[in-house]
CHARMM-style PDB file with segment names, atoms N, HN, CA, C and O in Angstrom:
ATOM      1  N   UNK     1      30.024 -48.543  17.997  1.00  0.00      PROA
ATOM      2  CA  UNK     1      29.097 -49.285  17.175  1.00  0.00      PROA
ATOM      3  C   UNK     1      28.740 -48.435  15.954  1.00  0.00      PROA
ATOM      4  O   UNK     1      28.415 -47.248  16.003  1.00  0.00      PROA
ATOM      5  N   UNK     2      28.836 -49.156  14.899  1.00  0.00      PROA
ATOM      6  HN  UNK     2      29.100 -50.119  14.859  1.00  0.00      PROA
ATOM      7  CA  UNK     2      28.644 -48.153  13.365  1.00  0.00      PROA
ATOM      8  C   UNK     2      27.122 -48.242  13.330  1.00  0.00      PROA
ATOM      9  O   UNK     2      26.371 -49.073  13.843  1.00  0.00      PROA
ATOM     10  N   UNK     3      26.857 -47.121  12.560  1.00  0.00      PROA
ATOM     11  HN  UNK     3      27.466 -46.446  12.144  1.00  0.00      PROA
ATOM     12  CA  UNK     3      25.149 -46.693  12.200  1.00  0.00      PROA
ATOM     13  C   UNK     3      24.733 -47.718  11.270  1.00  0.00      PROA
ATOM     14  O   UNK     3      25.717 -48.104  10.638  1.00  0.00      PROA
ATOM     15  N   UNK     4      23.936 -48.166  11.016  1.00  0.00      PROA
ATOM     16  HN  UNK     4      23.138 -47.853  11.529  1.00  0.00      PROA
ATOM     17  CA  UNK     4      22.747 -49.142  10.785  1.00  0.00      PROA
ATOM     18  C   UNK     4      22.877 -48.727   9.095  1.00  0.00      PROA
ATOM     19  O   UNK     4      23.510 -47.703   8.837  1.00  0.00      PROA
ATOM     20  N   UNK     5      22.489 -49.245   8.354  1.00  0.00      PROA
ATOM     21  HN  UNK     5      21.975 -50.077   8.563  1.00  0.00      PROA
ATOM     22  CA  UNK     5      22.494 -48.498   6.886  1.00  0.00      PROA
ATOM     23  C   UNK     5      21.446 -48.285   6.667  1.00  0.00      PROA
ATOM     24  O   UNK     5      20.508 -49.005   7.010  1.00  0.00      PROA
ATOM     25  N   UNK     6      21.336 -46.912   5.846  1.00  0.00      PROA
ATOM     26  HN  UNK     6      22.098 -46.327   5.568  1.00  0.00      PROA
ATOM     27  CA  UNK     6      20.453 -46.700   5.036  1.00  0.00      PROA
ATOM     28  C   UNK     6      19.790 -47.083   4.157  1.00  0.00      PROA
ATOM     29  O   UNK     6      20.341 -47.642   3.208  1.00  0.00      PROA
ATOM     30  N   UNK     7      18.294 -46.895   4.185  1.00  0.00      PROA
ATOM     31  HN  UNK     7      17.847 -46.440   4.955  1.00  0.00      PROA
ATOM     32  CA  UNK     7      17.243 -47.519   3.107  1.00  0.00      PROA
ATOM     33  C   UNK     7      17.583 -46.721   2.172  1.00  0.00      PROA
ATOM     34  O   UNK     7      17.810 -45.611   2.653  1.00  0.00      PROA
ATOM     35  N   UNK     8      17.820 -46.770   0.369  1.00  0.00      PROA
ATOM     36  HN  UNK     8      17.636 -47.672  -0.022  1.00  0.00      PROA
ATOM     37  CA  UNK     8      17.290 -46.408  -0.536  1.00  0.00      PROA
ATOM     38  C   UNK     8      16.221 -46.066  -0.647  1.00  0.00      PROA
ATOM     39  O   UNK     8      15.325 -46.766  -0.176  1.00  0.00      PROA
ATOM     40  N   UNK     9      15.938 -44.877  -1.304  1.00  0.00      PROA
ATOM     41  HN  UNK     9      16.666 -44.309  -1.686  1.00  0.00      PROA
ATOM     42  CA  UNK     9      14.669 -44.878  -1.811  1.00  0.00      PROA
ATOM     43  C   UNK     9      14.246 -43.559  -2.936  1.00  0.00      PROA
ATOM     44  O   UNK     9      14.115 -42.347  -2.761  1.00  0.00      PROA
ATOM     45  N   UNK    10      14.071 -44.699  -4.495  1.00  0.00      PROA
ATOM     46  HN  UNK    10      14.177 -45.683  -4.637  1.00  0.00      PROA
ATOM     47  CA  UNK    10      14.889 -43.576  -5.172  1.00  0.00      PROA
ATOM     48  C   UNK    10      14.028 -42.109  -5.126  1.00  0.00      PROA
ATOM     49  O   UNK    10      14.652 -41.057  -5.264  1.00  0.00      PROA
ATOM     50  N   UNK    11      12.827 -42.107  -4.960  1.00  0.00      PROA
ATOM     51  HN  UNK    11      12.320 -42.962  -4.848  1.00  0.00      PROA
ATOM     52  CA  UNK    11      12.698 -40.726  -4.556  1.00  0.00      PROA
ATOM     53  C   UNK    11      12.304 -39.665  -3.300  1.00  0.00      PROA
ATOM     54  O   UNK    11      11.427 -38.835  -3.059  1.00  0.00      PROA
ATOM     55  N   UNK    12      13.810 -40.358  -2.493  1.00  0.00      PROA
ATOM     56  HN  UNK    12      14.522 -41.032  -2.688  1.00  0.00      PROA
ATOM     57  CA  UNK    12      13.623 -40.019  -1.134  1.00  0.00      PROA
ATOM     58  C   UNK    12      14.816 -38.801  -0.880  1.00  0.00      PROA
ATOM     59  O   UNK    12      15.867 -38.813  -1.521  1.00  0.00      PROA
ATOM     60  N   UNK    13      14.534 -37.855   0.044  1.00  0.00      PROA
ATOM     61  HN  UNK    13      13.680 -37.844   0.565  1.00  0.00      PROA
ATOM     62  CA  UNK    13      15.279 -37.147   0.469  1.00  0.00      PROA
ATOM     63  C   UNK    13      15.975 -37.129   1.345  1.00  0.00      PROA
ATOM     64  O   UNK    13      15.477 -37.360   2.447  1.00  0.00      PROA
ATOM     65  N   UNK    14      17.506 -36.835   1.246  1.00  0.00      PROA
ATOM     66  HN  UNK    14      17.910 -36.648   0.351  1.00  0.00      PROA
ATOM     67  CA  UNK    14      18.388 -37.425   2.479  1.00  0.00      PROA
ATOM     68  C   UNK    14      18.888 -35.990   2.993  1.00  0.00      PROA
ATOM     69  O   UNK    14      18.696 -34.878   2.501  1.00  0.00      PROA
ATOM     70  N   UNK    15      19.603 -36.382   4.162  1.00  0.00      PROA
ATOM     71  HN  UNK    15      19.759 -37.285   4.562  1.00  0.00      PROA
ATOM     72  CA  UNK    15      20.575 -35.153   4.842  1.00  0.00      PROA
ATOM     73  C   UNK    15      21.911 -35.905   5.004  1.00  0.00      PROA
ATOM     74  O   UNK    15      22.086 -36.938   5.651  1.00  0.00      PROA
ATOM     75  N   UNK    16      22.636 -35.347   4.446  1.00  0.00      PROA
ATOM     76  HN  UNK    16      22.494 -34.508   3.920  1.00  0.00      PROA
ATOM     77  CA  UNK    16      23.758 -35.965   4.125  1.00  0.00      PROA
ATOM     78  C   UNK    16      25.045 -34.900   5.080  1.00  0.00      PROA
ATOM     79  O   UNK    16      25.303 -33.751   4.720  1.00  0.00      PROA
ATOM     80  N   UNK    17      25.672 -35.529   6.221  1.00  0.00      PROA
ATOM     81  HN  UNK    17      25.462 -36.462   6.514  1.00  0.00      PROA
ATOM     82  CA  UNK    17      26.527 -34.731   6.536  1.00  0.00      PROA
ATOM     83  C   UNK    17      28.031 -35.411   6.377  1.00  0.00      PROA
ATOM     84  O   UNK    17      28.304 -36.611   6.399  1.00  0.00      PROA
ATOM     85  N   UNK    18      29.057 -34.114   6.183  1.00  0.00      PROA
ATOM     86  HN  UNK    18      28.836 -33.139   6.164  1.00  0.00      PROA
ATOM     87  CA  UNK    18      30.798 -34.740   6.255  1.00  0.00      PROA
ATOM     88  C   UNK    18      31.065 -34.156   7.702  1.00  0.00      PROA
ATOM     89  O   UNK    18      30.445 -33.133   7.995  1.00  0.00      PROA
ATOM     90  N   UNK    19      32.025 -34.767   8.744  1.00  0.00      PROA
ATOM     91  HN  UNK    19      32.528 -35.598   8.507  1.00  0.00      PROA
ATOM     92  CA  UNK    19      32.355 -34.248   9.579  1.00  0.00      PROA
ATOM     93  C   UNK    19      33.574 -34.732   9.592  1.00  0.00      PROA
ATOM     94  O   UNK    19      33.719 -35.674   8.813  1.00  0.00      PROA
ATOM     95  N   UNK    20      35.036 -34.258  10.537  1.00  0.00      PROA
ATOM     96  HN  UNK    20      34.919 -33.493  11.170  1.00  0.00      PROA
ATOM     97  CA  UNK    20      35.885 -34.589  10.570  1.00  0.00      PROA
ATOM     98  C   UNK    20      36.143 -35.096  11.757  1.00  0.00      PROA
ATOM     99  O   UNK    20      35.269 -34.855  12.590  1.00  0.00      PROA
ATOM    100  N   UNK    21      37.249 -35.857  12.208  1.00  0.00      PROA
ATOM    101  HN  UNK    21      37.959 -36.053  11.531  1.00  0.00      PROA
ATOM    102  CA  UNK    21      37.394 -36.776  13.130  1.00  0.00      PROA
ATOM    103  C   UNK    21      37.330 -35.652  14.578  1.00  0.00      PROA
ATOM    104  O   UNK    21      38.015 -34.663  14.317  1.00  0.00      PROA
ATOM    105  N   UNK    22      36.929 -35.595  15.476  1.00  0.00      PROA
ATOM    106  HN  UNK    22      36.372 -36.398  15.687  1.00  0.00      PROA
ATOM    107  CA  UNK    22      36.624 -35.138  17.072  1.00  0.00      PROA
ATOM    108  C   UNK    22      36.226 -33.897  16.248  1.00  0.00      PROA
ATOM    109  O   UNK    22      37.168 -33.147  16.506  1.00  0.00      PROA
ATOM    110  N   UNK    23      35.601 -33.373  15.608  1.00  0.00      PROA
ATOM    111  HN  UNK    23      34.836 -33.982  15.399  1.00  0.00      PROA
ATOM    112  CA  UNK    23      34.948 -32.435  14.685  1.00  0.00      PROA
ATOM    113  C   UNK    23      35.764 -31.181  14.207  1.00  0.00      PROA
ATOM    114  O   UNK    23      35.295 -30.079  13.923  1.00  0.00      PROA
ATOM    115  N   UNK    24      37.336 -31.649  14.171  1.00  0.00      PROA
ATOM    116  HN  UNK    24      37.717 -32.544  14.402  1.00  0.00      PROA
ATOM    117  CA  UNK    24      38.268 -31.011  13.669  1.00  0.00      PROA
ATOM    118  C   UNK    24      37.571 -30.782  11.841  1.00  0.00      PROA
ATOM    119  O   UNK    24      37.018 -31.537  11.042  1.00  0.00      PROA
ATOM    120  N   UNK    25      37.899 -29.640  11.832  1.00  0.00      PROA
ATOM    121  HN  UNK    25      38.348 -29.026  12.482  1.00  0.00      PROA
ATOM    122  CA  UNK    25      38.041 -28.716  10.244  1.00  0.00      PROA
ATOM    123  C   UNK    25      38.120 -29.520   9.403  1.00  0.00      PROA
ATOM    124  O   UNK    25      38.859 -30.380   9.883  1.00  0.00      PROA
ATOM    125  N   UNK    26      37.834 -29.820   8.424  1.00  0.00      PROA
ATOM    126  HN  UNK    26      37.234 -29.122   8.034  1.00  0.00      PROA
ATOM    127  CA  UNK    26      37.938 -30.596   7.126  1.00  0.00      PROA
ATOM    128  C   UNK    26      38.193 -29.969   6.087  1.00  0.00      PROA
ATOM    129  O   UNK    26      38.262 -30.555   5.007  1.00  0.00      PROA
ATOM    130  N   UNK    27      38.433 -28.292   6.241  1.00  0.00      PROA
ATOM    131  HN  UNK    27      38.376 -27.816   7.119  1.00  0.00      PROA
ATOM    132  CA  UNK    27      38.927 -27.198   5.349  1.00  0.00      PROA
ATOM    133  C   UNK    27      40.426 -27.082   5.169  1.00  0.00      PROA
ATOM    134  O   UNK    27      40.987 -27.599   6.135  1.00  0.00      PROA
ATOM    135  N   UNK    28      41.039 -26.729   4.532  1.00  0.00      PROA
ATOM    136  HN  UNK    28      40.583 -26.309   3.747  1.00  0.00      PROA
ATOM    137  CA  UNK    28      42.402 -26.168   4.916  1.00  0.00      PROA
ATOM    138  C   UNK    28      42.166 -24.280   5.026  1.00  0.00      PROA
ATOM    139  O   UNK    28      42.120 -23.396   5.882  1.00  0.00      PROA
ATOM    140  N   UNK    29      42.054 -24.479   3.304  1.00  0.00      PROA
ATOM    141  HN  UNK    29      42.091 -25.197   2.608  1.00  0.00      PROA
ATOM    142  CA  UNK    29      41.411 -23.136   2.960  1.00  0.00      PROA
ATOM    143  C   UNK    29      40.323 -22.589   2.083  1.00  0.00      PROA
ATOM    144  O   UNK    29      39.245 -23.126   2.338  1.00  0.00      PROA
ATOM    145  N   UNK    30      40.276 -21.851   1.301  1.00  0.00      PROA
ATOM    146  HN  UNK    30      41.151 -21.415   1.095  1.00  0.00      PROA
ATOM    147  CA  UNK    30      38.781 -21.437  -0.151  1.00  0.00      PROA
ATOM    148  C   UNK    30      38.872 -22.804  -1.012  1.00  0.00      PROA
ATOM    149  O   UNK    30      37.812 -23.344  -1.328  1.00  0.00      PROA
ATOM    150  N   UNK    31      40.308 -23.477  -1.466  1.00  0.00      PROA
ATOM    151  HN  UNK    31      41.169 -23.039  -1.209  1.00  0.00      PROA
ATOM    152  CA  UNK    31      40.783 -23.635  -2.708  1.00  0.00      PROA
ATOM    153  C   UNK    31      39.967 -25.492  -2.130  1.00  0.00      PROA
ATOM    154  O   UNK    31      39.171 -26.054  -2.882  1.00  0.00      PROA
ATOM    155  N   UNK    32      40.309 -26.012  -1.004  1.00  0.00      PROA
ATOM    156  HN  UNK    32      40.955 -25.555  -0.393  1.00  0.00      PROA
ATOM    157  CA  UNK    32      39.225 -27.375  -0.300  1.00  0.00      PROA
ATOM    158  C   UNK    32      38.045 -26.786  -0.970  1.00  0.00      PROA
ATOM    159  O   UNK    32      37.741 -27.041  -2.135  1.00  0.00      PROA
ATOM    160  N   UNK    33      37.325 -25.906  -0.108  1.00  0.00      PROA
ATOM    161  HN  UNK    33      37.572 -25.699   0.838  1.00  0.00      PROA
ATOM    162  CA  UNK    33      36.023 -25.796  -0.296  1.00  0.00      PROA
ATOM    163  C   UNK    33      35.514 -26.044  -1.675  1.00  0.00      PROA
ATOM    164  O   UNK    33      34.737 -26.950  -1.977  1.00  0.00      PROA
ATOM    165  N   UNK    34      36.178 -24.882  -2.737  1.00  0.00      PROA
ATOM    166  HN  UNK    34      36.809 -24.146  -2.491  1.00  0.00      PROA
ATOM    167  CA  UNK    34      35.961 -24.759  -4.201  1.00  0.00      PROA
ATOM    168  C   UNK    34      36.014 -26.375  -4.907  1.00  0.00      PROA
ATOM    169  O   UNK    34      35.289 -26.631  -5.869  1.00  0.00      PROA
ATOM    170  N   UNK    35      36.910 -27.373  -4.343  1.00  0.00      PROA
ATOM    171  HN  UNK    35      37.499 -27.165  -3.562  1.00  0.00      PROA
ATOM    172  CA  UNK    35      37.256 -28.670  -4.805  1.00  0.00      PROA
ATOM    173  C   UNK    35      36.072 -29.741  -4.435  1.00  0.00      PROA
ATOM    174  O   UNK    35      35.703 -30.650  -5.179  1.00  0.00      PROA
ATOM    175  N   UNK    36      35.589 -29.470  -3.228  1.00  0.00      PROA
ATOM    176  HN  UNK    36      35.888 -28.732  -2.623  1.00  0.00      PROA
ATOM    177  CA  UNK    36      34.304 -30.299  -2.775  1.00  0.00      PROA
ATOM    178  C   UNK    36      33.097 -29.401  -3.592  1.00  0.00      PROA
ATOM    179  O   UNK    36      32.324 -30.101  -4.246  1.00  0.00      PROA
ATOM    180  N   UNK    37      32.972 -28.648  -3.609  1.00  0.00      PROA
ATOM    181  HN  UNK    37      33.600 -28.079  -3.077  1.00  0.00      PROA
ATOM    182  CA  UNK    37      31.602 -28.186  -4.466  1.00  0.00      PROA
ATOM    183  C   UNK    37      32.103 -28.416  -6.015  1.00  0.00      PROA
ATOM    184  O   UNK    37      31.137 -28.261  -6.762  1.00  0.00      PROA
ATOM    185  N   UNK    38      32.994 -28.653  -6.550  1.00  0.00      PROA
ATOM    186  HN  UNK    38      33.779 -28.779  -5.943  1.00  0.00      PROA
ATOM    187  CA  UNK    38      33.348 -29.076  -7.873  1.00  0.00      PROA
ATOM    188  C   UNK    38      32.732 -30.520  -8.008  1.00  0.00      PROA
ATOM    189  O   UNK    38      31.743 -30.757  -8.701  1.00  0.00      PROA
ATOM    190  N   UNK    39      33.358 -31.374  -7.341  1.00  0.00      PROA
ATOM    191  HN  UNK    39      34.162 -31.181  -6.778  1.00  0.00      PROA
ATOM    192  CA  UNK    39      33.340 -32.613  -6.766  1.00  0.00      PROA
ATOM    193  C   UNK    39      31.735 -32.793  -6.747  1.00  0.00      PROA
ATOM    194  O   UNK    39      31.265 -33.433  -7.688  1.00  0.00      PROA
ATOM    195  N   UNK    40      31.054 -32.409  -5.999  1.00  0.00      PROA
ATOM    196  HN  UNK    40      31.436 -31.890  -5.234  1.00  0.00      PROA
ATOM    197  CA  UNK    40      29.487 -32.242  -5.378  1.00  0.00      PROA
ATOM    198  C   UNK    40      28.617 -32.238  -7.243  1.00  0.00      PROA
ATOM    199  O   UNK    40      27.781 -32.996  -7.735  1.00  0.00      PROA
ATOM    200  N   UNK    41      29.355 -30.979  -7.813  1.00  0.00      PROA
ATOM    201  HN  UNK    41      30.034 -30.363  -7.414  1.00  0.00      PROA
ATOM    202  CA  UNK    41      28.649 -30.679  -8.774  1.00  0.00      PROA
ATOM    203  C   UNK    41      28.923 -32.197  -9.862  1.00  0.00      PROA
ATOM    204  O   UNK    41      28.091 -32.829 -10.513  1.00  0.00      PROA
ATOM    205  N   UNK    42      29.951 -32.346  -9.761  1.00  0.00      PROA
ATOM    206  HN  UNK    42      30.627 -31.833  -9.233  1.00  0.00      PROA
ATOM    207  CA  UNK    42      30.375 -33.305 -11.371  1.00  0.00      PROA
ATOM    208  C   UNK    42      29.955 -34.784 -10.744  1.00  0.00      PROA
ATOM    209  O   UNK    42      30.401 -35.844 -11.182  1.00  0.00      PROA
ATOM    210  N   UNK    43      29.284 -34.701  -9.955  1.00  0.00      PROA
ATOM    211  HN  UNK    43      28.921 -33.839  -9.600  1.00  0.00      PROA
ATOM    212  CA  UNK    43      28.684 -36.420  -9.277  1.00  0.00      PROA
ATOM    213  C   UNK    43      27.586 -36.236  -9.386  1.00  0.00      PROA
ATOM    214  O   UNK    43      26.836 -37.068  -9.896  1.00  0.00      PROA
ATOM    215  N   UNK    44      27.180 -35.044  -8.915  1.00  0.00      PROA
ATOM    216  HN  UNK    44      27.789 -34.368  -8.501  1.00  0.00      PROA
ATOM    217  CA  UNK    44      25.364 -34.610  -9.037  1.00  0.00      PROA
ATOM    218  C   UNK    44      24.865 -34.974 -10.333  1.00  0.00      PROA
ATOM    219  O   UNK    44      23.992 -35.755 -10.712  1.00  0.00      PROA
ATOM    220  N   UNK    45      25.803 -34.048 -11.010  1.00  0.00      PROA
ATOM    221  HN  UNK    45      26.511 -33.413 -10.702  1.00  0.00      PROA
ATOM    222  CA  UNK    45      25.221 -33.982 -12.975  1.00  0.00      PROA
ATOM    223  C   UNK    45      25.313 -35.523 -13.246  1.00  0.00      PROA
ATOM    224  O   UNK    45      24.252 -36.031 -13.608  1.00  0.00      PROA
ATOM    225  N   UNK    46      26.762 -36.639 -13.099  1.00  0.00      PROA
ATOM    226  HN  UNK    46      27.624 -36.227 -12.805  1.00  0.00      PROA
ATOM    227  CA  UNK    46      26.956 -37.762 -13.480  1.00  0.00      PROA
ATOM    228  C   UNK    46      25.426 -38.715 -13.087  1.00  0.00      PROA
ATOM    229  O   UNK    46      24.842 -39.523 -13.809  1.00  0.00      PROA
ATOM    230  N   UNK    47      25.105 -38.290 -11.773  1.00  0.00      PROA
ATOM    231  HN  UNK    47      25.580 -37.634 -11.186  1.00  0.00      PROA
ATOM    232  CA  UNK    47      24.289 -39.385 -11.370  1.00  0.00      PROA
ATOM    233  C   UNK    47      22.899 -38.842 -10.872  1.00  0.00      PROA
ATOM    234  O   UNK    47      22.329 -39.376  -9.921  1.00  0.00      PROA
ATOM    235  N   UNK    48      22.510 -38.047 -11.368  1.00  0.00      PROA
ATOM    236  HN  UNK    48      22.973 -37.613 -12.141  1.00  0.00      PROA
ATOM    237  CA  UNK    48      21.361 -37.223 -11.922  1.00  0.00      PROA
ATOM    238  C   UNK    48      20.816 -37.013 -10.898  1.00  0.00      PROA
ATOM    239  O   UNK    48      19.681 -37.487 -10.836  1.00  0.00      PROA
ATOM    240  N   UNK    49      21.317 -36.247  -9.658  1.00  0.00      PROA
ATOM    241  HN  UNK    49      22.239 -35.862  -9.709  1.00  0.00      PROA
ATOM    242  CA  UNK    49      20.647 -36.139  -8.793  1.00  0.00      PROA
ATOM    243  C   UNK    49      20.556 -34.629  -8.264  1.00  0.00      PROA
ATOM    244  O   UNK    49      21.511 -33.861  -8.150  1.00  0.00      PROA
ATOM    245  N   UNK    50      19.339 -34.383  -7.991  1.00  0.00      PROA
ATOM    246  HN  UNK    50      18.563 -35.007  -8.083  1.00  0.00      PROA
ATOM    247  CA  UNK    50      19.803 -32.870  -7.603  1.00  0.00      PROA
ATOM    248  C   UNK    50      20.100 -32.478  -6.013  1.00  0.00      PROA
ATOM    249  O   UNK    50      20.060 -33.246  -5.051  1.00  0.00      PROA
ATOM    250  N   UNK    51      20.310 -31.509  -6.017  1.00  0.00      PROA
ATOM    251  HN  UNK    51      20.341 -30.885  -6.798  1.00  0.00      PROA
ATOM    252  CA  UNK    51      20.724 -30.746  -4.477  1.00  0.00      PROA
ATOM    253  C   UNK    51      20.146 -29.991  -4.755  1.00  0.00      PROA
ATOM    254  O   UNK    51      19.943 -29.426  -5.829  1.00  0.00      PROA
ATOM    255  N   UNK    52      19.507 -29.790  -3.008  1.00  0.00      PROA
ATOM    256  HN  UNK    52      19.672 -30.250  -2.135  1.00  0.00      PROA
ATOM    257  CA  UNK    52      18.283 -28.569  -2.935  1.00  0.00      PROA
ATOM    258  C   UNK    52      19.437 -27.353  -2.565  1.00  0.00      PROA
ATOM    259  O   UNK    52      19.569 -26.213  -3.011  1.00  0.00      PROA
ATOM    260  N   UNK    53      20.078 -27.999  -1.713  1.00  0.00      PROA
ATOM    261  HN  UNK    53      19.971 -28.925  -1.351  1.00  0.00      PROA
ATOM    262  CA  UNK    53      20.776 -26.787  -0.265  1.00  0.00      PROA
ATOM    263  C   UNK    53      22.274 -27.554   0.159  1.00  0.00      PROA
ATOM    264  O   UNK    53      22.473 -28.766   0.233  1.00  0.00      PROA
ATOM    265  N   UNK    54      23.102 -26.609   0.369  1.00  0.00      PROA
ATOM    266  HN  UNK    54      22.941 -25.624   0.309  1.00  0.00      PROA
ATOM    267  CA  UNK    54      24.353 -27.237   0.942  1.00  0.00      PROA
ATOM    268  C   UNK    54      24.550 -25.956   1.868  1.00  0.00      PROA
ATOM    269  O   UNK    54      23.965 -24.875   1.795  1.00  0.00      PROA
ATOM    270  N   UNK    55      25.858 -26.513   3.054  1.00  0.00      PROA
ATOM    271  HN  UNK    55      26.333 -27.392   3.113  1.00  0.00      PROA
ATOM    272  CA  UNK    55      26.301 -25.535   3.598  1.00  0.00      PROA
ATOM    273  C   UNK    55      27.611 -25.461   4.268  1.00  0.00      PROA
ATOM    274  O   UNK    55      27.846 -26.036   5.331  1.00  0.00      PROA
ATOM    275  N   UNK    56      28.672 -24.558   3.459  1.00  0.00      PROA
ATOM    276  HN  UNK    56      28.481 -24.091   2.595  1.00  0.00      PROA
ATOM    277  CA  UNK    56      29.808 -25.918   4.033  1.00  0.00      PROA
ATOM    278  C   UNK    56      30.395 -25.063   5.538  1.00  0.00      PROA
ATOM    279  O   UNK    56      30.529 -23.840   5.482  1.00  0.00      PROA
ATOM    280  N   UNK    57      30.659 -25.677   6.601  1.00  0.00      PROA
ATOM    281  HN  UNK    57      30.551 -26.670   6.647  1.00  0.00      PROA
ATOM    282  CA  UNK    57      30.207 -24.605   8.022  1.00  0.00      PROA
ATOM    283  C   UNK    57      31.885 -25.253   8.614  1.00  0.00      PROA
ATOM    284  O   UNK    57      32.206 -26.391   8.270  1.00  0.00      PROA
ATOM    285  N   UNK    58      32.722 -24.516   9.386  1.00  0.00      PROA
ATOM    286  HN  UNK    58      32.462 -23.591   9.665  1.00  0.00      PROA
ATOM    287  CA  UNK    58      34.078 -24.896   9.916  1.00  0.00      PROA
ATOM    288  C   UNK    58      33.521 -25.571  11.354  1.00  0.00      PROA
ATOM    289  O   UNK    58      32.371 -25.395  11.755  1.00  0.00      PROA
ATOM    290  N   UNK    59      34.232 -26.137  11.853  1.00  0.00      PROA
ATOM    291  HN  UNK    59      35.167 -26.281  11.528  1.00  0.00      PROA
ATOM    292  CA  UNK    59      34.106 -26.484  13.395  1.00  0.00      PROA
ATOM    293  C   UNK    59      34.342 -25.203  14.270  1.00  0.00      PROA
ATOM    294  O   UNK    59      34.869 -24.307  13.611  1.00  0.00      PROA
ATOM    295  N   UNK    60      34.094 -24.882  15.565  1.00  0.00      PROA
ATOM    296  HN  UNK    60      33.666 -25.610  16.100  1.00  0.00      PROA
ATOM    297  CA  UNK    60      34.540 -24.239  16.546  1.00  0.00      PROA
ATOM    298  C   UNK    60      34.539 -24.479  17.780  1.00  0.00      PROA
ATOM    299  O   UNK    60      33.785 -25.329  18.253  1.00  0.00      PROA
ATOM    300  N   UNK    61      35.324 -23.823  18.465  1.00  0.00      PROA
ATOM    301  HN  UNK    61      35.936 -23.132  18.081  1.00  0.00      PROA
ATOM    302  CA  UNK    61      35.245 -24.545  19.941  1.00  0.00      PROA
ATOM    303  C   UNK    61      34.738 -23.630  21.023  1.00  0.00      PROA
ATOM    304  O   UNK    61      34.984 -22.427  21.108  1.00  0.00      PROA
ATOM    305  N   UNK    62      34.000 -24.348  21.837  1.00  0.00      PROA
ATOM    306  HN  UNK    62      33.800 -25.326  21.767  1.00  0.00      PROA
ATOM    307  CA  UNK    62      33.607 -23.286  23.026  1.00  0.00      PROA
ATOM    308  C   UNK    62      33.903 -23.354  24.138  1.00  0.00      PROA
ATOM    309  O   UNK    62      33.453 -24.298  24.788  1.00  0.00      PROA
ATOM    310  N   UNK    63      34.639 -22.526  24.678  1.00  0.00      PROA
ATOM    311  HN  UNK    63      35.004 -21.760  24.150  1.00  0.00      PROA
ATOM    312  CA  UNK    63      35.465 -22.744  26.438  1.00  0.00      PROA
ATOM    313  C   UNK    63      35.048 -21.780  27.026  1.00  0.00      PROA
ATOM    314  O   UNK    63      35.156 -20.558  26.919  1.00  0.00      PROA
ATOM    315  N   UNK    64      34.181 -22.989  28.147  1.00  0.00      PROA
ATOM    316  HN  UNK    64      34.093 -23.981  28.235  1.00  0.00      PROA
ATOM    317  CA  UNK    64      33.755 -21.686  29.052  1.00  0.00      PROA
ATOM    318  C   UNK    64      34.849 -21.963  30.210  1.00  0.00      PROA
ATOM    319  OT1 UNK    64      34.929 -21.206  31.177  1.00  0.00      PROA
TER     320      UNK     64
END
C-alpha cells in the first residue's frame, strides 16, 4: 500500500529521504554523490528553497 500524500505547506519543514530498493546503495562512487548534491543545489537555487542539513549515508548489513 503506497503512503498517503503529503500536505503542502509553503512554510513547512519536511524530511525528505532517498532510499534504494531492499535498502541496497544508491551510490556507485564520490562522482554519484558529487552529481546528487549538484542536482540538490541547482533545484534548491531554481525553486528557492533552502536546505538546512543533508546527509548522504551508504546502506549496511548486519549478520549476526
Amino acid at each position: 500500500m503506497s503512503r498517503k500524500k503529503r500536505l503542502f505547506v509553503p512554510s513547512g519543514i519536511y524530511h525528505v529521504i532517498i532510499r534504494g530498493n531492499d535498502r541496497q546503495n544508491i551510490f556507485i562512487d564520490d562522482e554519484d554523490r558529487k552529481l546528487l548534491i549538484n542536482r540538490i543545489k541547482k533545484y534548491s537555487d531554481e525553486l528557492n528553497i533552502d536546505i538546512y542539513a543533508y546527509c548522504l549515508m551508504n546502506s549496511f548489513s548486519v549478520y549476526i
